[in-house]
C-alpha positions in Angstrom: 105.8 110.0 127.9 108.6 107.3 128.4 107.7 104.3 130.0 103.9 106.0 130.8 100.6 104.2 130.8 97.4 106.3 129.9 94.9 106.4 133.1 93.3 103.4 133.3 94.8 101.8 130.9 96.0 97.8 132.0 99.5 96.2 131.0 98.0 92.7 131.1 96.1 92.8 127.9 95.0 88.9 126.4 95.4 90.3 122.5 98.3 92.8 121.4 97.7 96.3 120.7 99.8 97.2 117.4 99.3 100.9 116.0 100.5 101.4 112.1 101.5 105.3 111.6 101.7 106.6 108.2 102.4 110.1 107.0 99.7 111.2 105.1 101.4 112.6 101.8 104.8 113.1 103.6 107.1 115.3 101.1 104.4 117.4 100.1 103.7 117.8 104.2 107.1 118.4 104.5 107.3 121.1 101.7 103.8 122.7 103.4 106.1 123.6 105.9 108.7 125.3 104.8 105.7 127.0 102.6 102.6 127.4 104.7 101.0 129.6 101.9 101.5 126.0 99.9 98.3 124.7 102.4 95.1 123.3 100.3 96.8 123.7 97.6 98.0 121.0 94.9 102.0 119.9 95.5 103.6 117.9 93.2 107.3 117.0 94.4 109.8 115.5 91.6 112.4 113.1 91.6 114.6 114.2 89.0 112.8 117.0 88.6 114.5 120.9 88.2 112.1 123.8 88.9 111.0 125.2 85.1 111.9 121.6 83.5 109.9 118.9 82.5 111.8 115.9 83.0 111.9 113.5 86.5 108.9 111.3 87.8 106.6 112.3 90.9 107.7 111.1 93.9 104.3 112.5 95.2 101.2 114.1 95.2 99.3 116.0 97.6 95.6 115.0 97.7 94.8 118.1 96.1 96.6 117.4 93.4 95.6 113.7 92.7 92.2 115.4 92.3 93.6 116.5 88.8 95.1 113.1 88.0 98.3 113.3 89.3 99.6 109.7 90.3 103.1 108.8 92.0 105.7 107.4 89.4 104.0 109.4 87.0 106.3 111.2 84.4 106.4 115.0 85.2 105.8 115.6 81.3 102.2 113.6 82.2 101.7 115.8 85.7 102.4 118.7 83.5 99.8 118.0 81.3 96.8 116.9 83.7 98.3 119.8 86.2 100.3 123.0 84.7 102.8 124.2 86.5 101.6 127.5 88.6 104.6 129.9 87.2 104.0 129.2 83.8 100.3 130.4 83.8 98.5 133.7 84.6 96.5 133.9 87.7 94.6 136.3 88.9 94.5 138.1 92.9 93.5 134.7 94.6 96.2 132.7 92.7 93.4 131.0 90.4 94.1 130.4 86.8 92.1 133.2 84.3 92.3 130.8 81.2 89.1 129.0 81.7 90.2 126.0 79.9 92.5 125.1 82.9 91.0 124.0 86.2 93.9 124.5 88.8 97.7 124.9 89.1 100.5 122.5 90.7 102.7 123.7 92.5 106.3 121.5 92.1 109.1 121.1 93.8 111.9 118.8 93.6 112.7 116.6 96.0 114.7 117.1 99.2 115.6 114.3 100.8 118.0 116.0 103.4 115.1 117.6 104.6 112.1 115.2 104.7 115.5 112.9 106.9 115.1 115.9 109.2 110.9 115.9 109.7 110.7 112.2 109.6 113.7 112.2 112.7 111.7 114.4 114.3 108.4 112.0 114.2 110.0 108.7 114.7 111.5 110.6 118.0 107.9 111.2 118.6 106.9 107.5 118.1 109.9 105.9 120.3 108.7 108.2 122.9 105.4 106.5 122.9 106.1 102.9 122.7 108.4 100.1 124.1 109.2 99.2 120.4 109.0 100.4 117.2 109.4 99.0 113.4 110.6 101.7 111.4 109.7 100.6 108.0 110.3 103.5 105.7 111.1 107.2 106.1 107.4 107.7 106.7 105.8 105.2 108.6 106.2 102.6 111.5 104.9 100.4 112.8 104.4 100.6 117.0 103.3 97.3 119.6 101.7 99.4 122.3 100.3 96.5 124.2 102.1 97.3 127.6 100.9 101.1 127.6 97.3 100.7 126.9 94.5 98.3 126.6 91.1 97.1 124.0 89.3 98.4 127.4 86.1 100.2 126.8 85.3 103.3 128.1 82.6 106.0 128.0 78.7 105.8 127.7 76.4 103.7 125.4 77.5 101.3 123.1 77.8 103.4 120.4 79.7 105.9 122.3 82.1 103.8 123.7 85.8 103.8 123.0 88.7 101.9 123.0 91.9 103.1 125.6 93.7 102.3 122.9 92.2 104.6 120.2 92.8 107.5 122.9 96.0 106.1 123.0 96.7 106.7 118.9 94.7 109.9 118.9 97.2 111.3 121.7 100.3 109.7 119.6 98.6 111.2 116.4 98.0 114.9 118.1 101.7 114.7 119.3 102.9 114.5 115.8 100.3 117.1 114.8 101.6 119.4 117.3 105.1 118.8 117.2 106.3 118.6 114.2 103.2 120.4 111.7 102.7 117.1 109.7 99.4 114.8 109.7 99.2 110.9 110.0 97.2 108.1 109.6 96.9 105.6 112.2 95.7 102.0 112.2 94.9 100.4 115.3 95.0 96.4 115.6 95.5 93.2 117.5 98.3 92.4 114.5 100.4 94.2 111.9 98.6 93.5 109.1 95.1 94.5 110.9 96.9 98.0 111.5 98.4 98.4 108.2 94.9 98.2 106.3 93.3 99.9 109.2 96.0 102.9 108.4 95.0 103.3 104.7 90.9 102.8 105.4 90.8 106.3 106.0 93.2 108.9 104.8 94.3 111.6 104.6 94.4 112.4 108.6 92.3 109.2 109.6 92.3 107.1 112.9 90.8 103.5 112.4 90.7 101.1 115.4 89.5 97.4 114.1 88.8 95.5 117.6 89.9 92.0 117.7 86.6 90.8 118.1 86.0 92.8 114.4 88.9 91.6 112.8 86.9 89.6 109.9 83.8 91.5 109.7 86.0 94.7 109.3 88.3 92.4 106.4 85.4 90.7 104.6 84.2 93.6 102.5 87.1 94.9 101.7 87.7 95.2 98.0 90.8 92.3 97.4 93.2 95.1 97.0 93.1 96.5 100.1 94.7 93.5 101.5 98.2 93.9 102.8 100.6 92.9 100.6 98.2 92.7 97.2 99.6 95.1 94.8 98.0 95.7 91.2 99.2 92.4 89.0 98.3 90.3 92.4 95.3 91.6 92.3 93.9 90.7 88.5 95.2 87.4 89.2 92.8 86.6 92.1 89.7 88.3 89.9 90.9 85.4 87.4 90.2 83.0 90.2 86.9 84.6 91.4 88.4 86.4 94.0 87.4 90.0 94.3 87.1 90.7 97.8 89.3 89.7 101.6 86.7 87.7 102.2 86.7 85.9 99.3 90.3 85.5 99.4 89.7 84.2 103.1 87.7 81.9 102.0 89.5 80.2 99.5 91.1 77.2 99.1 94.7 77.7 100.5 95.5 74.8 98.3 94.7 76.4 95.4 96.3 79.7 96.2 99.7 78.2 97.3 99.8 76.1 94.0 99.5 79.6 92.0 101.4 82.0 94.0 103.8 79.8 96.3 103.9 80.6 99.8 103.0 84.2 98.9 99.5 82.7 98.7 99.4 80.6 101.7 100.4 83.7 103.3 97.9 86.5 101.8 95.3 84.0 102.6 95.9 84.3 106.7 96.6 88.1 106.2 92.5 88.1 104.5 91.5 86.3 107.7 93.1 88.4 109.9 95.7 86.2 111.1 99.3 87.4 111.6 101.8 86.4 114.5 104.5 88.5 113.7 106.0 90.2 116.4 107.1 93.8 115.9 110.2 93.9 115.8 112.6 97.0 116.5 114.8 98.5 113.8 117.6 99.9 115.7 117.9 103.1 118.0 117.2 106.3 117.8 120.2 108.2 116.0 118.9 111.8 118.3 116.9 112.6 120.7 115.0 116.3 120.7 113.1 118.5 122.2 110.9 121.6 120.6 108.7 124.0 121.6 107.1 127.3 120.0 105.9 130.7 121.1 102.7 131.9 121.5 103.3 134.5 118.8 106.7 135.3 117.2 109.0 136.9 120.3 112.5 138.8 119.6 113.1 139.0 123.6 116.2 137.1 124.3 115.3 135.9 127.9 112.1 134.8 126.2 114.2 132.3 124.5 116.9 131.4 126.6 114.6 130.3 129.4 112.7 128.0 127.1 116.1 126.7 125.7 117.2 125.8 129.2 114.1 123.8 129.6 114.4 122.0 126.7 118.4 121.1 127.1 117.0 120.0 131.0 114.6 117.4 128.8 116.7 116.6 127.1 119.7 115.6 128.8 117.2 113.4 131.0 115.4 111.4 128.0 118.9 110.6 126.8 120.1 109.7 130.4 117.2 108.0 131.0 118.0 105.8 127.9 121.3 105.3 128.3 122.6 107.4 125.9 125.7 109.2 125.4 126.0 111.9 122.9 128.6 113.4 120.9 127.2 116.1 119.0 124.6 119.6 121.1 122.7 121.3 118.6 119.5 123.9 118.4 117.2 124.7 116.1 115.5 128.1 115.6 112.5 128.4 113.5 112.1 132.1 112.4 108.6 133.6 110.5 107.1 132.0 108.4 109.2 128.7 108.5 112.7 129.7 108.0 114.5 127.0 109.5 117.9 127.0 111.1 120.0 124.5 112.8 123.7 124.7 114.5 125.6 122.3 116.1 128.8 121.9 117.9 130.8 118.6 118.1 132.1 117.3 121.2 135.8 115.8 121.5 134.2 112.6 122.2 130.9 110.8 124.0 129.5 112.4 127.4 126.0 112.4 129.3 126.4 116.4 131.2 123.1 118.1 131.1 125.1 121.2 132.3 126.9 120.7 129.1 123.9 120.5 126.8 122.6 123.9 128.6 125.6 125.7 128.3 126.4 124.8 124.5 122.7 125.4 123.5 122.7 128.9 125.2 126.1 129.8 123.3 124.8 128.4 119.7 121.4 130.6 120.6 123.5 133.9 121.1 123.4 134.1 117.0 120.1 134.7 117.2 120.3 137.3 119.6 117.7 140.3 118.4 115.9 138.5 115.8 112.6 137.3 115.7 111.8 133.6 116.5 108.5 131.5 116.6 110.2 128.0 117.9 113.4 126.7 119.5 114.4 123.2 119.8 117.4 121.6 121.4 119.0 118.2 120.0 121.4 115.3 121.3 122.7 113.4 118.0 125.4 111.0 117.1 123.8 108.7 119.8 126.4 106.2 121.7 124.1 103.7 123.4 127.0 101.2 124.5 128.4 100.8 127.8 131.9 102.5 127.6 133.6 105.2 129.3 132.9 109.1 128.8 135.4 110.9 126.3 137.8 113.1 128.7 136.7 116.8 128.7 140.3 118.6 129.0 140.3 119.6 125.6 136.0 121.3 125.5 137.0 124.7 126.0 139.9 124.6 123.3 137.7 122.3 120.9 134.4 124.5 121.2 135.5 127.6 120.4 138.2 126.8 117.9 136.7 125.8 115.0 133.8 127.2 112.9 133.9 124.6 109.9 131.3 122.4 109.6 130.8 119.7 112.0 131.1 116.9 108.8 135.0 118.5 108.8 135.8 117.1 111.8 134.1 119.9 114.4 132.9 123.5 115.9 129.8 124.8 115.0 127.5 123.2 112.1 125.9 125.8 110.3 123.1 124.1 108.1 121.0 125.3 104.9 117.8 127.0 105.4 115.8 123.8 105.6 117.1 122.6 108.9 118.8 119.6 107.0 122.0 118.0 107.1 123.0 118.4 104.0 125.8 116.1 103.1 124.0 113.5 101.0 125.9 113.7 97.3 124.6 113.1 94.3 126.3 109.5 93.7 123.7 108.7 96.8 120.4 109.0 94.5 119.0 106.0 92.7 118.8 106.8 89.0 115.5 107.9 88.3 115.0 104.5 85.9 115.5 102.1 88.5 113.0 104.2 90.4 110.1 104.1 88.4 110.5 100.7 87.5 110.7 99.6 91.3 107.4 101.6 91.4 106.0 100.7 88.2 106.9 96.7 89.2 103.9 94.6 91.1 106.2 94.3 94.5 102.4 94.9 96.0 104.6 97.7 98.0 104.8 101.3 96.5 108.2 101.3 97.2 109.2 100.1 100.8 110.3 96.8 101.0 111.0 94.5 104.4 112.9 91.7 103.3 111.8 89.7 106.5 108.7 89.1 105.3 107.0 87.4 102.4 104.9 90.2 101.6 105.8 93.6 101.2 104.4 96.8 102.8 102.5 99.2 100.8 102.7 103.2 101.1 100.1 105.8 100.6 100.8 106.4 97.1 104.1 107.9 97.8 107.0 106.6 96.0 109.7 105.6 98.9 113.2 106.2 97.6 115.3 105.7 100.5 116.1 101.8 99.6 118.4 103.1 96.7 120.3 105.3 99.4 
C-alpha cells in the first residue's frame, strides 16, 4: 500500500486528514491471542502480578472485565475481590461459576511486555505502510496525517448515506490490522490531532468516528468536559468549580480566566475545546523491521504449501525494504502453529545488505525446522533496519557465519530461537519500573493514563490501559 492513493481519492486537500489509532484493550488483545479460548471472556493482566498471587496492580482490563469493576491501576487484591480469579473457583461444563453468590471469573495474567513489543511491531508496520508519516505515541497507539492519500470528498447516495474517502480510508487501515495481526482498534478521524484523538475514544471498543471539519464544534460542544484531550480527573473538578462542565463550555470561556488558573495549560485546553490545533504530526523515528504474514486457509502440514508462500513473502519483503531504503542485518520467519503457538527464528548477517535472494534463501533454511508439522501462518521479517547511506557489509564470510553458530542471535549470531510467544525476550528485570512509581504515575492527574509526549503541553490520554513503557 506504500505510497498508494485510494480511487478517487485527491492529494490536494484544503484541510488535513489526521487519523488517531488506538488499540482497543491492547495486552488483554494481545493475550486473546495466544489464548483464543480467552475471547468474550474477562482478562485482567498484572503488573507485578505472579499467577496464584495477589500482589501487583492491573495494567489492564478487558471490557468484559470492567463490567465487574475492574479499573486499570487498580490493586490486584481489589480486582480479586470485585473479580475472583477463575482457578480458584468451581465452574461448571461451560466455565461458569456454580456458587451463585459470584457473577463471573477473571482470568489474569501477568504482563509480558516482550510480547505485546512483538504485536504492537507488527501494527505500527501496518500503520507506516499506510501513511507518509506516523507519530508513534505509545506502544499502542499513533497517531497518522493521511492528507496526501485521501480526501474529506463525499461519496455515495443521499445525504445520510454519504461518506467520507477518508473514513474508507481508516476502515481499510482498521480491517488491515484486524486481519493481520488478530487485534481490534479504534480510529478517530480529523482535520487535527486533537479532533482525532477524542474522535478515537467516542466510540470503543472496535469504533470508527470521522468528525468533518465542517463538524468540528457541533461534534465538541456536548461533549462532557472530560472528554477533552488532555483533561484528566483533578483538571476536570477544577473546571466544574468554574461552571465548566462541558467542551463547549470550556470553549466558551474566558481564556483570561483559564490561563490565570491553569497557566498556559489553560490557554491551551481552551483551543483544543474549540477544535483548534496546528500541530503538525510529526514522525517518531523509523521502522526498526519490516514484515510480511500470511495464513492458511485451514492448518496445512504440506511443506511445498509453505515454502511457496514463504518465497512470496521474502519477495515482499525484500522490495518494501528496498523500496525504503533499507538495509538489514538480521532474516527471520515466524511460524504460527494451532491454536496460536507462536515461533520465531532468526539468523544474523555478518553485516548490512539489501539481497532479496538472500532473504529467500535464509527464510527457506530457518523454515526446514518445521518441516512435517502443522502450520496455520508464516511470516517473514527484515530487522535491525540500517536506513543510512553506507556501503553493503562484504558477504565472504555468509556461508561460514550462517551455518556456524546456533546461539542466540543477542550472543553475537546464527539462528535465534525465541520463547513460545514470538517475543524477543531479552528485556531483564532491572528494565521494569517498580510497581510504585507505576501506580502513582497512573494514579497522578497527568490527564494522560500513562503516555506522556513531552512536546506538548498536554498530555495524551489512553483507553484505560496503564502504559508502562516510559519507565523502560
Amino acid at each position: 500500500m506504500s505510497g498508494e492513493t485510494l480511487p478517487g481519492a485527491r492529494c490536494d486537500a484544503e484541510e488535513r486528514i489526521v487519523l488517531h489509532v488506538d488499540m482497543d484493550c491492547f495486552y488483554a488483545s494481545c493475550e486473546r491471542l495466544r489464548e483464543p479460548e480467552l475471547e468474550g471472556k474477562p482478562v485482567v493482566v498484572g503488573m507485578g502480578y505472579e499467577p496464584g498471587e495477589g500482589h501487583g496492580a492491573v495494567a489492564t482490563a478487558s471490557y468484559e472485565a470492567r463490567e465487574h469493576g475492574v479499573d486499570s491501576a487498580q490493586p490486584i487484591t481489589g480486582a480479586l475481590n470485585a473479580l475472583p480469579r477463575a482457578e480458584d473457583t468451581e465452574l461448571d461444563a461451560d466455565g461458569d461459576p456454580i456458587a451463585p453468590d459470584i457473577p463471573a471469573v477473571g482470568h489474569y495474567r501477568p504482563v509480558d511486555m516482550a510480547f505485546y513489543k512483538e504485536v504492537s511491531a507488527q501494527v505500527k508496520e501496518i500503520l507506516h505502510d499506510c501513511a507518509d508519516v506516523v507519530r508513534e505515541v505509545s506502544i499502542d497507539e499513533a497517531y497518522l496525517d493521511v492528507t496526501e492519500r485521501t480526501a474529506w470528498q463525499t461519496v455515495g447516495g443521499g445525504d445520510d448515506e454519504r461518506r467520507t474517502l477518508a473514513e474508507g480510508y481508516a476502515r481499510h487501515v482498521k480491517q488491515r490490522i484486524d486481519r493481520d495481526v488478530g487485534v481490534t482498534a479504534s480510529v478517530g478521524v480529523g482535520p487535527n490531532m486533537s479532533v482525532a484523538k477524542v474522535a478515537s475514544d467516542y466510540d470503543k471498543p472496535n469504533g470508527l468516528v470521522v468528525v468533518r471539519p465542517d463538524e468540528v464544534r457541533s461534534f465538541l460542544d456536548p461533549l462532557d468536559i472530560e472528554e477533552v484531550h488532555g483533561v484528566g480527573p483533578v483538571t476536570a473538578r477544577e473546571l466544574r468549580e468554574m461552571g465548566i462542565d462541558t467542551a463547549g463550555d470550556l470553549a466558551a470561556a474566558e481564556p483570561r480566566l483559564l490561563g490565570e488558573r491553569f497557566g498556559e495549560r489553560g490557554r491551551e485546553l481552551h483551543r483544543r475545546a474549540r477544535g483548534d490545533d496546528d500541530r503538525a504530526v510529526t514522525p517518531t523515528g523509523l521502522p526498526k523491521s519490516l514484515s510480511r504474514e500470511s495464513a492458511f486457509t485451514k492448518p496445512t502440514s504440506e511443506t511445498e504449501a509453505m515454502r511457496e508462500k514463504v518465497r512470496a513473502l521474502a519477495a515482499d519483503v525484500a522490495e518494501r525494504a528496498r523500496s525504503r531504503g533499507a538495509l538489514y542485518r538480521t532474516i527471520g520467519i515466524k511460524v504460527v502453529q494451532p491454536p496460536f503457538e507462536v515461533n520465531t527464528r532468526a539468523m544474523s548477517l555478518p553485516g548490512p545488505v539489501d539481497d532479496p535472494g538472500l532473504v529467500e534463501s535464509v527464510a527457506l533454511k530457518l523454515l526446514t525446522e518445521f518441516d512435517g508439522d502443522r502450520v496455520r501462518k508464516v511470516g517473514v521479517r527484515v530487522s535491525n533496519l540500517d536506513f543510512a547511506e553506507s556501503d553493503q557489509a562484504s558477504l565472504d564470510g555468509w556461508e561460514q557465519a550462517a551455518g556456524a553458530s546456533t546461539a542466540p542471535e543477542s550472543a553475537g549470531g546464527g539462528t535465534e530461537r525465541d520463547d513460545p510467544s514470538g517475543a524477543d525476550a531479552r528485556t531483564s528485570e532491572t528494565d521494569w519500573p517498580t510497581l510504585g512509581d507505576w501506580a502513582n504515575r497512573v494514579a497522578g492527574d497527568t490527564d494522560d493514563g500513562g503516555s506522556t509526549d513531552s512536546s506538548d503541553p498536554v498530555a495524551e490520554a489512553t483507553d484505560g490501559q496503564a502504559s508502562l513503557t516510559e519507565f523502560e
